[in-house]
DRENTORKOL-3810 file (N, C-alpha, C; in nm, 4 decimals):
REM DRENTORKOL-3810
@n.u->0.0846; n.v->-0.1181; n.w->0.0000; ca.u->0.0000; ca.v->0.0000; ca.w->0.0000; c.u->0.0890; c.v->0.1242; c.w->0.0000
@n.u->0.0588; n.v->0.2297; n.w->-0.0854; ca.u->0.1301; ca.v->0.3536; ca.w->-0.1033; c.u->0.0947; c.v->0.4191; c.w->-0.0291
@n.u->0.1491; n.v->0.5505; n.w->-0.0041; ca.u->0.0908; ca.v->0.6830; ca.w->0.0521; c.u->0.0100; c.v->0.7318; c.w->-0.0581
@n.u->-0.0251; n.v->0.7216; n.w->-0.1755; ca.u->-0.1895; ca.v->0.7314; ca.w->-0.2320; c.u->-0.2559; c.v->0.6887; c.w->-0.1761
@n.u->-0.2499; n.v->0.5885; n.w->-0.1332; ca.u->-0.4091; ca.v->0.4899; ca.w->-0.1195; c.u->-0.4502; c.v->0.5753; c.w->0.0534
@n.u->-0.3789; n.v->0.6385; n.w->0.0889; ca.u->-0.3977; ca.v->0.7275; ca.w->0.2346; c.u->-0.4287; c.v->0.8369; c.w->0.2000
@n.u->-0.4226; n.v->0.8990; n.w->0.1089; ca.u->-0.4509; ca.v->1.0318; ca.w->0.0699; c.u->-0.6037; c.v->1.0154; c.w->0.0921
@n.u->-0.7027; n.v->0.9776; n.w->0.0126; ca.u->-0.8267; ca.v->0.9547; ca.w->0.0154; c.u->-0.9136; c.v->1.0085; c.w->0.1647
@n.u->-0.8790; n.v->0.8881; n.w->0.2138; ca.u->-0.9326; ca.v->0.8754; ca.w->0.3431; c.u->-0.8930; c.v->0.9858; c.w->0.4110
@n.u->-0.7427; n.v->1.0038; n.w->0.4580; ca.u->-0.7131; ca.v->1.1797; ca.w->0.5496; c.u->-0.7644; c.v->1.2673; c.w->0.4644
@n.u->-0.8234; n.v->1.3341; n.w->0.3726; ca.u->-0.8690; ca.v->1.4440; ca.w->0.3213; c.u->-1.0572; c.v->1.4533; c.w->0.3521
@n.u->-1.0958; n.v->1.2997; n.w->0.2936; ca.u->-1.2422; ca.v->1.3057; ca.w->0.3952; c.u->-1.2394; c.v->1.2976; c.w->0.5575
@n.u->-1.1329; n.v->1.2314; n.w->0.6080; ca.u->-1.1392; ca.v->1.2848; ca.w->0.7408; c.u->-1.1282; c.v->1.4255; c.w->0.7890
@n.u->-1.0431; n.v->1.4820; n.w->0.7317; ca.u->-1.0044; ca.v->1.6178; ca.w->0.7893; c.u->-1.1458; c.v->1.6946; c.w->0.7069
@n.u->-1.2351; n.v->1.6961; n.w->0.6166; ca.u->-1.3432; ca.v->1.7263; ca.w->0.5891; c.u->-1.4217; c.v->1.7245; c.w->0.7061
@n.u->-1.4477; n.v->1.5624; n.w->0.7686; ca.u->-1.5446; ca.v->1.5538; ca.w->0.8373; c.u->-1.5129; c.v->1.6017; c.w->0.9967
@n.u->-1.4078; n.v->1.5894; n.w->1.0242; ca.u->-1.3801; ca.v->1.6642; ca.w->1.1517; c.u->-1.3968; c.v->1.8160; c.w->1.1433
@n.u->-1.3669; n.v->1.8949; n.w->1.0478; ca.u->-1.4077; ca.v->2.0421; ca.w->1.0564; c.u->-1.5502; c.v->2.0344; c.w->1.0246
@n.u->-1.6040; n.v->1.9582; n.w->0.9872; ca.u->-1.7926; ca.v->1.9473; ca.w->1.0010; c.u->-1.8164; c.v->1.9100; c.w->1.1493
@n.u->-1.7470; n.v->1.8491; n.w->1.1850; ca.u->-1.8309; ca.v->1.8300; ca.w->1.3252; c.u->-1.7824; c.v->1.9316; c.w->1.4399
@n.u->-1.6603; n.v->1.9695; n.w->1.4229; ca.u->-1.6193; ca.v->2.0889; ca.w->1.4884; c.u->-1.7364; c.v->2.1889; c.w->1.5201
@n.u->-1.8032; n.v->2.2161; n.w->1.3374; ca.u->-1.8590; ca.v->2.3132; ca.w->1.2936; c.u->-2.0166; c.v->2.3103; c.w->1.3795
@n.u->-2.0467; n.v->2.2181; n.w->1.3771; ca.u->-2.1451; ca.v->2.1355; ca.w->1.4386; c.u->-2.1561; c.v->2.1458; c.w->1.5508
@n.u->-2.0669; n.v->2.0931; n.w->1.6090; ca.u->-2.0437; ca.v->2.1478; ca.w->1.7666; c.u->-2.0480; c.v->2.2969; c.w->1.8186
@n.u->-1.9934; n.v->2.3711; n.w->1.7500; ca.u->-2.0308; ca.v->2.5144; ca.w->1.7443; c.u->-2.1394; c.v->2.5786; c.w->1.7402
@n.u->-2.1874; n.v->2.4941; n.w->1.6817; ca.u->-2.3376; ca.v->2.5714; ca.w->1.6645; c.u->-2.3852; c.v->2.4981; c.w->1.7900
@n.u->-2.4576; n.v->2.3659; n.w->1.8201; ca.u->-2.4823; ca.v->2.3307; ca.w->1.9134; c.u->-2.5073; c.v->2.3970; c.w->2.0140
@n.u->-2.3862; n.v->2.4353; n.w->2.0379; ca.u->-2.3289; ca.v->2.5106; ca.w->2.1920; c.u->-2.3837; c.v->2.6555; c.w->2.2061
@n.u->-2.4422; n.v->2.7434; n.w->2.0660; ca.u->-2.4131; ca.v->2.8402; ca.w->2.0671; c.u->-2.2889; c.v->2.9286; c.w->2.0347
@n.u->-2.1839; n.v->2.8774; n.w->1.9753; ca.u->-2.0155; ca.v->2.9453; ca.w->1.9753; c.u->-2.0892; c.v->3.0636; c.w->1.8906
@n.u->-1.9367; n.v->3.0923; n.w->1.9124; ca.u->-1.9345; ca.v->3.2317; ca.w->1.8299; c.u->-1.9870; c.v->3.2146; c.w->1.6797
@n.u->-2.0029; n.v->3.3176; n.w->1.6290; ca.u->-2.0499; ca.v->3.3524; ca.w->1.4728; c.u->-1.9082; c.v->3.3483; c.w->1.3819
@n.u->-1.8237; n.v->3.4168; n.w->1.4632; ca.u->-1.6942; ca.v->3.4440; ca.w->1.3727; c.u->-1.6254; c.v->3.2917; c.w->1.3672
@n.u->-1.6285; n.v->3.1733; n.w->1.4500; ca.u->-1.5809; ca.v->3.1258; ca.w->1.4672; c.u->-1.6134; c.v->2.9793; c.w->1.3583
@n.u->-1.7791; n.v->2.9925; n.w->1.3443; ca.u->-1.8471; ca.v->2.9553; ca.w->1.2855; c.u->-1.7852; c.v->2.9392; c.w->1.1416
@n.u->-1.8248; n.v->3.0964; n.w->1.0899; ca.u->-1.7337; ca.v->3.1456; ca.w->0.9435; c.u->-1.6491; c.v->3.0676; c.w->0.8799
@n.u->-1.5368; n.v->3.0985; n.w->1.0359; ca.u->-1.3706; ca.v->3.0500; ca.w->0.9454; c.u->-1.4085; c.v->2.8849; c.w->0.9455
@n.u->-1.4773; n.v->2.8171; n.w->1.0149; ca.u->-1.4778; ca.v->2.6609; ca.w->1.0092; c.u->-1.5918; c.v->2.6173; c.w->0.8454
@n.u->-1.6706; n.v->2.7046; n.w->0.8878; ca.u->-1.7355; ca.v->2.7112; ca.w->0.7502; c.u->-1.6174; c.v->2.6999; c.w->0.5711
@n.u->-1.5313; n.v->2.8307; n.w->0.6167; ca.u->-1.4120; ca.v->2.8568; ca.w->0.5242; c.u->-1.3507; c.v->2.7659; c.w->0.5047
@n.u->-1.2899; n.v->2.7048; n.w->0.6172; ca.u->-1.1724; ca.v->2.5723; ca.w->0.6121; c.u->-1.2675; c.v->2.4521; c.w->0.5453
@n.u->-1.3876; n.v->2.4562; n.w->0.5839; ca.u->-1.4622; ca.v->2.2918; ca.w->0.5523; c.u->-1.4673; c.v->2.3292; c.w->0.3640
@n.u->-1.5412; n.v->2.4519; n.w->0.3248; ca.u->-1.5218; ca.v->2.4128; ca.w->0.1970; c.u->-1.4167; c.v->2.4445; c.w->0.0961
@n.u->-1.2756; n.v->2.5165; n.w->0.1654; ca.u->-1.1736; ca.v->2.4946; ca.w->0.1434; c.u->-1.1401; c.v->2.2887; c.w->0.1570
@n.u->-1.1542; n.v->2.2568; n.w->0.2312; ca.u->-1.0644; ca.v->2.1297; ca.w->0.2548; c.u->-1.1675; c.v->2.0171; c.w->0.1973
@n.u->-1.3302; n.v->2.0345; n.w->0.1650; ca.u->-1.3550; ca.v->1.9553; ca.w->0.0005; c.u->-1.3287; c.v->1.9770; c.w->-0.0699
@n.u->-1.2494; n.v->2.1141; n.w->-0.1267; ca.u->-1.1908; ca.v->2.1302; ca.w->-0.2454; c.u->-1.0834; c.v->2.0484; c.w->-0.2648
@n.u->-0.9972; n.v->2.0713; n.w->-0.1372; ca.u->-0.8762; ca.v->1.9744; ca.w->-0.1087; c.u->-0.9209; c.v->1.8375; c.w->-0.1664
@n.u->-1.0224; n.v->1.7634; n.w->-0.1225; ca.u->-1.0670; ca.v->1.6562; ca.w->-0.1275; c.u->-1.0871; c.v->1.5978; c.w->-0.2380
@n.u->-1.1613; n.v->1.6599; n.w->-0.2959; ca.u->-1.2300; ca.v->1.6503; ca.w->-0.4293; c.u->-1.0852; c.v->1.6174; c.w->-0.5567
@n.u->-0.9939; n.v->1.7173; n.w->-0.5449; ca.u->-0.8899; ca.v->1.7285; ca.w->-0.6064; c.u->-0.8098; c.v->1.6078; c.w->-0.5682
@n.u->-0.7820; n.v->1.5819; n.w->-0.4636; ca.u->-0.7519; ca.v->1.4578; ca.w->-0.4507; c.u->-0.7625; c.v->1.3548; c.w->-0.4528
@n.u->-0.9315; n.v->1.2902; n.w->-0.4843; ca.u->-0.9939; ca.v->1.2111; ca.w->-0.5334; c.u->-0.9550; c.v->1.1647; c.w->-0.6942
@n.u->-0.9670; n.v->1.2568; n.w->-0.7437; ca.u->-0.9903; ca.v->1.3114; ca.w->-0.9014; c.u->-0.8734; c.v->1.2244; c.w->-0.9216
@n.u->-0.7263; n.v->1.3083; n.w->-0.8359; ca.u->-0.6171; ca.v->1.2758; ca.w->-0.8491; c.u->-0.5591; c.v->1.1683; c.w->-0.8501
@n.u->-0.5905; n.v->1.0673; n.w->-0.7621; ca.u->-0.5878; ca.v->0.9405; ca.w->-0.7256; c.u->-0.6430; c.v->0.8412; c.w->-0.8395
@n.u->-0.8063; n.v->0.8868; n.w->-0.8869; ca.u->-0.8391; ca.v->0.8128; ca.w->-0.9595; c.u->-0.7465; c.v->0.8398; c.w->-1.0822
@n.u->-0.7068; n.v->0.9571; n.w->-1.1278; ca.u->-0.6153; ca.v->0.9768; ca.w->-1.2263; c.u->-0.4964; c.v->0.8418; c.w->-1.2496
@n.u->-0.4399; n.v->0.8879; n.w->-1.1217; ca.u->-0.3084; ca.v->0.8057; ca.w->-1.1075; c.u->-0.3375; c.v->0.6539; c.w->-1.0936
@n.u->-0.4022; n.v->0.6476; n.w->-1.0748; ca.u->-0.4264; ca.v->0.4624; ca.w->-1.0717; c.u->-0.5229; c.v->0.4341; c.w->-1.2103
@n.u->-0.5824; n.v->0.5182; n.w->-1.2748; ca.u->-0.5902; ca.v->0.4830; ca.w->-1.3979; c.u->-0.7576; c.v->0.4124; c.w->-1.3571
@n.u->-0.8437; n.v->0.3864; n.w->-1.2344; ca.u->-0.9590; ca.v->0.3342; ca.w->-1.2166; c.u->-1.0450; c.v->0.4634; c.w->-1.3519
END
C-alpha cells in the first residue's frame, strides 16, 4: 500500500472533523466568527478533497 491509497481517506477525514467541529459550534451556541472561518476551512478542505480524489483516480488509472 502507497501513501496514495492514504490520501483519500485523510482528506475526507479532515473534511469531516471540521464538520463536526462546525457542528459542535453551533450546538453550543459558539461564536459567529468562529463559525465562518470553520465554515471557510470545511469548503476549502472539500476542495482539497475533491482534487484529490480526481487525483488518485487519475493516477491509478480506475
Amino acid at each position: 500500500m502507497s501513501f496514495v491509497d492514504y490520501l483519500v481517506p485523510i482528506s475526507v477525514f479532515a473534511v469531516a472533523v471540521v464538520l463536526g467541529l462546525g457542528l459542535l459550534n453551533m450546538m453550543r451556541g459558539g461564536d459567529s466568527n468562529t463559525s465562518q472561518k470553520l465554515m471557510r476551512a470545511r469548503v476549502l478542505l472539500q476542495f482539497v478533497a475533491v482534487i484529490v480524489i480526481m487525483g488518485v483516480i487519475y493516477i491509478t488509472g480506475r
